[in-house]
C-alpha positions as CSV (number, residue, x, y, z in Angstrom):
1,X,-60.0,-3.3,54.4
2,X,-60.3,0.3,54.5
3,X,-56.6,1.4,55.6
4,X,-57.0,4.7,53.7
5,X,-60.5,6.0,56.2
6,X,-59.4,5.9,59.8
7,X,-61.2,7.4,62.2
8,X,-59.4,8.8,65.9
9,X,-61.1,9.7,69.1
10,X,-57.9,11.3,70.3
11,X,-55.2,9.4,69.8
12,X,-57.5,5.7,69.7
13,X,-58.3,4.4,66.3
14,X,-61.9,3.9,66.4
15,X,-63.2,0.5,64.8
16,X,-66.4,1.0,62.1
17,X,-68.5,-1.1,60.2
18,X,-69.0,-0.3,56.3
19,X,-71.3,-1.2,53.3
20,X,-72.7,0.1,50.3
21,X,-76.0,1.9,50.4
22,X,-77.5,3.4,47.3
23,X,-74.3,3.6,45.7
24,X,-72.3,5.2,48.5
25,X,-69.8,3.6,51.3
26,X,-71.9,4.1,54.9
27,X,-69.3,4.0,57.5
28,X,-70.9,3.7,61.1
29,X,-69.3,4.0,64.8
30,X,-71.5,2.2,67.3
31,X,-70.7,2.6,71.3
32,X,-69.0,6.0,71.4
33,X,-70.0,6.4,75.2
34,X,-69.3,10.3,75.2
35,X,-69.9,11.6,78.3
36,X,-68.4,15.1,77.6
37,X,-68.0,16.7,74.5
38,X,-65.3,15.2,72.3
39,X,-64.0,15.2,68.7
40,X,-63.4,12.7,66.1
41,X,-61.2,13.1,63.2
42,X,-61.6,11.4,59.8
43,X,-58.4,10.9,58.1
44,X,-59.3,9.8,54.8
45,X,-57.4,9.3,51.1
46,X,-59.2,12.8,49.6
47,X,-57.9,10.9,45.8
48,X,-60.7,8.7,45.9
49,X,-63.2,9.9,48.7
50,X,-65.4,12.7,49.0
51,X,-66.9,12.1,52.8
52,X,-70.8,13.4,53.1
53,X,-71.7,14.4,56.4
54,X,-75.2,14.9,58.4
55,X,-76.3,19.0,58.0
56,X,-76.2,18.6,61.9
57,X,-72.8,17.4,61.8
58,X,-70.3,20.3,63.3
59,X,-66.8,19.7,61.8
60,X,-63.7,21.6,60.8
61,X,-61.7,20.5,57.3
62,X,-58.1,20.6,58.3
63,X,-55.3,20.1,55.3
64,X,-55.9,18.2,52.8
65,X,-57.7,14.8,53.6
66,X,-58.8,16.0,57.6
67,X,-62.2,16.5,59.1
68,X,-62.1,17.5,62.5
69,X,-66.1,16.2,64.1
70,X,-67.9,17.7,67.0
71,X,-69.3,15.7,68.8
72,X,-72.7,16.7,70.8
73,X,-72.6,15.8,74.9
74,X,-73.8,12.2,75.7
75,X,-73.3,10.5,71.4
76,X,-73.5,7.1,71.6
77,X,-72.9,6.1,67.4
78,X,-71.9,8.4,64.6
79,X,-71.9,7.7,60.8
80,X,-71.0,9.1,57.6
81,X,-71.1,8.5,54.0
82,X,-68.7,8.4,51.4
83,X,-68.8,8.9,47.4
84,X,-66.0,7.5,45.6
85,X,-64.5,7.8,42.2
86,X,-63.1,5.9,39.6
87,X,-59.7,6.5,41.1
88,X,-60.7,3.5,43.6
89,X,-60.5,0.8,41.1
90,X,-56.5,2.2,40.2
91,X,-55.8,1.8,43.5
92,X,-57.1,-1.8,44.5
93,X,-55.0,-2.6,41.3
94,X,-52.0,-1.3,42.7
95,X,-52.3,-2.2,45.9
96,X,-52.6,-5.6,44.6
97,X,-49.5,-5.6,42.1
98,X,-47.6,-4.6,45.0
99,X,-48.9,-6.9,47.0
100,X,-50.4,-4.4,49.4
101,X,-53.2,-6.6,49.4
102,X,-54.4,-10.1,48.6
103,X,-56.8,-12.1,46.3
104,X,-59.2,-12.4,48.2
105,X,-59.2,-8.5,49.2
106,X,-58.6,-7.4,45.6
107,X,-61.8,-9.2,44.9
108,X,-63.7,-7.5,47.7
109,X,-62.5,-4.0,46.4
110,X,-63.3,-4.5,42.9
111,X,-67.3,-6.0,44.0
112,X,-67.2,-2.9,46.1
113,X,-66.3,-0.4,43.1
114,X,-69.0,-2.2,40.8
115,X,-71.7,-1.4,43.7
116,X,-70.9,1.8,44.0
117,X,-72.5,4.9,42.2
118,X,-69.6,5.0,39.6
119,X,-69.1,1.6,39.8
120,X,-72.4,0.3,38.0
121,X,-71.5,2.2,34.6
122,X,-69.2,-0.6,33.8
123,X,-71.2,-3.6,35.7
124,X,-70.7,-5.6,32.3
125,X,-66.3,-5.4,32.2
126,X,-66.0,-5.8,35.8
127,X,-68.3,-8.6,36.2
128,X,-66.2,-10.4,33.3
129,X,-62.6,-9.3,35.2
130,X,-64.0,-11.2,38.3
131,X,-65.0,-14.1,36.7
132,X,-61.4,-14.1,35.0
133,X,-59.6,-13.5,38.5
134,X,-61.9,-16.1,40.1
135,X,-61.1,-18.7,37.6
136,X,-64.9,-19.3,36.9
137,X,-66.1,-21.0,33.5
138,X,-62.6,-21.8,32.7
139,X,-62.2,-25.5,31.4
140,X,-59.7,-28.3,33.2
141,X,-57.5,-28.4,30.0
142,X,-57.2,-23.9,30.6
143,X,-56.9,-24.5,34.5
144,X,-53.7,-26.8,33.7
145,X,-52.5,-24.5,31.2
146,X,-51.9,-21.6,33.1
147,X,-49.2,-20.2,34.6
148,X,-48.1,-21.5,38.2
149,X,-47.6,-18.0,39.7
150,X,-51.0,-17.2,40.5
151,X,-49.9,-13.7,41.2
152,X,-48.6,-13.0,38.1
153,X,-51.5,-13.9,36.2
154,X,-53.7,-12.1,38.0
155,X,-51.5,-8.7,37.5
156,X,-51.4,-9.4,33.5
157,X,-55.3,-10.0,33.8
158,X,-55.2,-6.0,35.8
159,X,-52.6,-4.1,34.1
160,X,-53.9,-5.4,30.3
161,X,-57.4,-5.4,31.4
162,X,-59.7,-2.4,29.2
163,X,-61.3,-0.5,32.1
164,X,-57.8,0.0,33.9
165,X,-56.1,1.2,31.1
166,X,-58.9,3.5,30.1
167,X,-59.5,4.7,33.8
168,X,-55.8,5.4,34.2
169,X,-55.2,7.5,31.7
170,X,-57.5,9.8,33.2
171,X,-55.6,10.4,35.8
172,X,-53.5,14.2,35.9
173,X,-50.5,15.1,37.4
174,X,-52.0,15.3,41.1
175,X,-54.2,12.3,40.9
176,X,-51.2,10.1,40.1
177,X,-48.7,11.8,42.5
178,X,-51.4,11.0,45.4
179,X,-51.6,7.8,44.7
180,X,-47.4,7.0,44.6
181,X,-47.5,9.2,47.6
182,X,-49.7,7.0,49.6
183,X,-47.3,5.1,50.1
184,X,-43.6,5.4,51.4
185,X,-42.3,3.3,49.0
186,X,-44.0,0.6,46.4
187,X,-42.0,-1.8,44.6
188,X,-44.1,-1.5,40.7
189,X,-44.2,1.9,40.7
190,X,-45.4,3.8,37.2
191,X,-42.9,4.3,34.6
192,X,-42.9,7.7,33.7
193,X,-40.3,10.2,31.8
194,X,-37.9,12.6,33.8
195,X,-41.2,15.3,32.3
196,X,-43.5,13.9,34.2
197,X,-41.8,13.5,37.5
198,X,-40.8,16.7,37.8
199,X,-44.5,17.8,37.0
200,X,-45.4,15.0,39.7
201,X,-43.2,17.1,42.1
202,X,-44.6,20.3,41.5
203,X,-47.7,19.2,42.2
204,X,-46.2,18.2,45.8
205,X,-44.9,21.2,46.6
206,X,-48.2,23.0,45.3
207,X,-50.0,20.9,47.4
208,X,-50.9,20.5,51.3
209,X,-48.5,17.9,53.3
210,X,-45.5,19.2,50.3
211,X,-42.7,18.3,52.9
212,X,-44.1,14.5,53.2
213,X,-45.0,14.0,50.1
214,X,-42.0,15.2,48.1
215,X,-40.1,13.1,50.1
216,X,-42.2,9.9,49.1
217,X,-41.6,10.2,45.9
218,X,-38.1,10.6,46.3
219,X,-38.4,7.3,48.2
220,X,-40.2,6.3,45.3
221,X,-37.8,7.2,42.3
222,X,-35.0,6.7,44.2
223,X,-32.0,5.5,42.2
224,X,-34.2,5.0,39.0
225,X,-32.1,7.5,36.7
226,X,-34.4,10.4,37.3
227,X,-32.8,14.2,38.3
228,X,-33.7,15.4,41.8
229,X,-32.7,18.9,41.3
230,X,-36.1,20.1,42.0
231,X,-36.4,18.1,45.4
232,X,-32.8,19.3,46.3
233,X,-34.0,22.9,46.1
234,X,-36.7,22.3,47.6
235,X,-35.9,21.0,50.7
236,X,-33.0,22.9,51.5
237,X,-35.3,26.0,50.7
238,X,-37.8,24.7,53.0
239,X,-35.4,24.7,55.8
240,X,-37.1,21.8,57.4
241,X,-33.7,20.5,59.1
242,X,-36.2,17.1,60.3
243,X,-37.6,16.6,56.7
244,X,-33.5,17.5,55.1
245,X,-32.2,14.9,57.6
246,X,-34.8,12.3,56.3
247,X,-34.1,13.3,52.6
248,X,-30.6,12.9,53.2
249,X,-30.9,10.2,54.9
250,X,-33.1,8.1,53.0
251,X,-32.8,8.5,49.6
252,X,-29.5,7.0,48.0
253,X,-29.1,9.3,45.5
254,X,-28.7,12.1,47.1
255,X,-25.3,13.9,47.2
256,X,-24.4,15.6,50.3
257,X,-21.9,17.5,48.7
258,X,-24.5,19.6,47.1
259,X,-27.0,19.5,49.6
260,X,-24.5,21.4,52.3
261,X,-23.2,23.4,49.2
262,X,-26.9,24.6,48.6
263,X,-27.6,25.7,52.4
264,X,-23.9,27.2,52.5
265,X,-25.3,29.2,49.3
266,X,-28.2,30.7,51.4
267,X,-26.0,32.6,53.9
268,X,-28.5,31.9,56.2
269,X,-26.8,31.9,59.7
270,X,-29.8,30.8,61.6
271,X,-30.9,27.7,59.4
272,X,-26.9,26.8,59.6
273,X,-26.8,26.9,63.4
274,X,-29.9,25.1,63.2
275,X,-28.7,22.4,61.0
276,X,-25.3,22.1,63.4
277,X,-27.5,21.3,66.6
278,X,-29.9,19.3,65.2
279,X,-28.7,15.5,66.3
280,X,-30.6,14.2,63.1
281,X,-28.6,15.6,60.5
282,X,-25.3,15.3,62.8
283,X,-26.1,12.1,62.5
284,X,-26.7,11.7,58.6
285,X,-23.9,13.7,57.3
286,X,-20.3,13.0,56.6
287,X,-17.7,13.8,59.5
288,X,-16.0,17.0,56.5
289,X,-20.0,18.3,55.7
290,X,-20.4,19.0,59.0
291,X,-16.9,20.9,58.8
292,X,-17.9,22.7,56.0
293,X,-21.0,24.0,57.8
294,X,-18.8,24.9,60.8
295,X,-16.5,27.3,58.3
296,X,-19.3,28.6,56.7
297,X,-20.9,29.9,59.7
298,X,-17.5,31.5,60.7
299,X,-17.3,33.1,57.7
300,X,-21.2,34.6,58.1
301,X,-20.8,35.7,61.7
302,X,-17.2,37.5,60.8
């Protein structure tokens, strides 16, 4: 259930059990078998988790989302805690209107969030939006009535239900760009103004993993209507030739014309030669971009 906490010894995903105690997620690790000293690292969606670790507990925060555990000579189980915040309850709702997950799973998620510490403030509305998804005390002649597409009733229930629409509009810049960029690409993604996209992509670029998670919501927003002049800059002045090849690459919209125009513009020799040897973009651009690059590095070294 809990794709967004893994847990690597190295480079094995390690397998944990989970439930709620007092209010908080207790994730525990049973038969570590560490004979030397080892590390574990908890990768973790930081939108909606703040993990709580044992004072004994050595570990190093990496970017954004990382802990990096020590672990002492001869462990045998580990365990952490985790608050989280109402953010959870947005995202079981869009994981479920994007069929990320199922009923049965969305209805897991939202029991978990009404357990929880933040949860139990609004035990009365989520109680009633289970009994709604679960069909309970609904009459024969209401069960006959409604629509066929279970799905879809379910996701009117969600998106018109009180608590979500309260919750979510909460939510700043960051919060909702971490929750699109979760994900590579989601099919019912917010609808927002070409305002508020570009103040979702600033706060991508402000913020740790900005290659990655520009990109996603490029992937996102692709071919939507919205202007990707700030995600053009950006990657061509991040001179990333991997992360330009992918943005190239993978986003429709994007017009190689101006993205070799753009990197011809920065008279930087280095990042051209660099871009001319790199197999990925040789790959992704036009046979007369890669021409252009060519006579634009003549030009520079003359």
């Amino acid at each position: 259930m809990f794709k967004d906490v893994k847990v690597f010894r190295d480079d094995e995903l390690m397998k944990y059990n989970y439930k709620i105690d007092d209010g908080l997620l207790l994730f525990s690790i049973d038969n570590i078998n560490n004979k030397q000293y080892d590390n574990l690292k908890i990768i973790y969606d930081e939108n909606i988790y703040q993990i709580q670790l044992n004072d004994d507990i050595k570990y190093d925060n990496l970017k954004a989302g990382e802990i990096l555990i020590s672990l002492e000579k001869n462990t045998t189980s580990f365990s952490f805690r985790a608050n989280i915040n109402y953010k959870f309850f947005i995202k079981t709702v869009y994981k479920f209107i994007n069929k990320f997950i199922d009923k049965d799973t969305l209805i897991q998620e939202i029991d978990i969030f009404l357990k929880s510490s933040i949860g139990v403030k609004y035990k009365n509305e989520l109680a009633k939006l289970l009994t709604e998804i679960e069909n309970k005390n609904v009459s024969i002649e209401e069960l006959l009535l409604e629509t066929n597409d279970e799905q879809s009733r379910i996701i009117d229930l969600l998106l018109n239900n009180e608590l979500f629409i309260t919750l979510e509009s909460q939510m700043n810049a960051q919060d909702l760009m971490l929750l699109i960029t979760y994900y590579i690409s989601a099919p019912m993604i917010p609808k927002i103004e070409q305002e508020t996209f570009n103040d979702l992509v600033n706060s991508a670029i402000k913020y740790d993993h900005s290659l990655e998670n520009v990109w996603r919501l490029g992937m996102n927003y692709d071919c939507k209507n919205y202007n990707y002049d700030l995600l053009d800059k950006f990657f061509v002045n991040s001179k990333d030739s991997w992360y330009l090849a992918e943005y190239i690459s993978g986003i429709n919209q994007v017009n190689q014309e101006k993205i070799v125009n753009m990197v011809i513009q920065t008279k930087d020799k280095e990042f051209i030669k660099k871009l001319l040897s790199d197999n990925f973009i040789q790959s992704t651009l036009e046979e007369k971009y890669k021409e252009d690059l060519k006579k634009a590095l003549v030009n520079e070294e003359n």
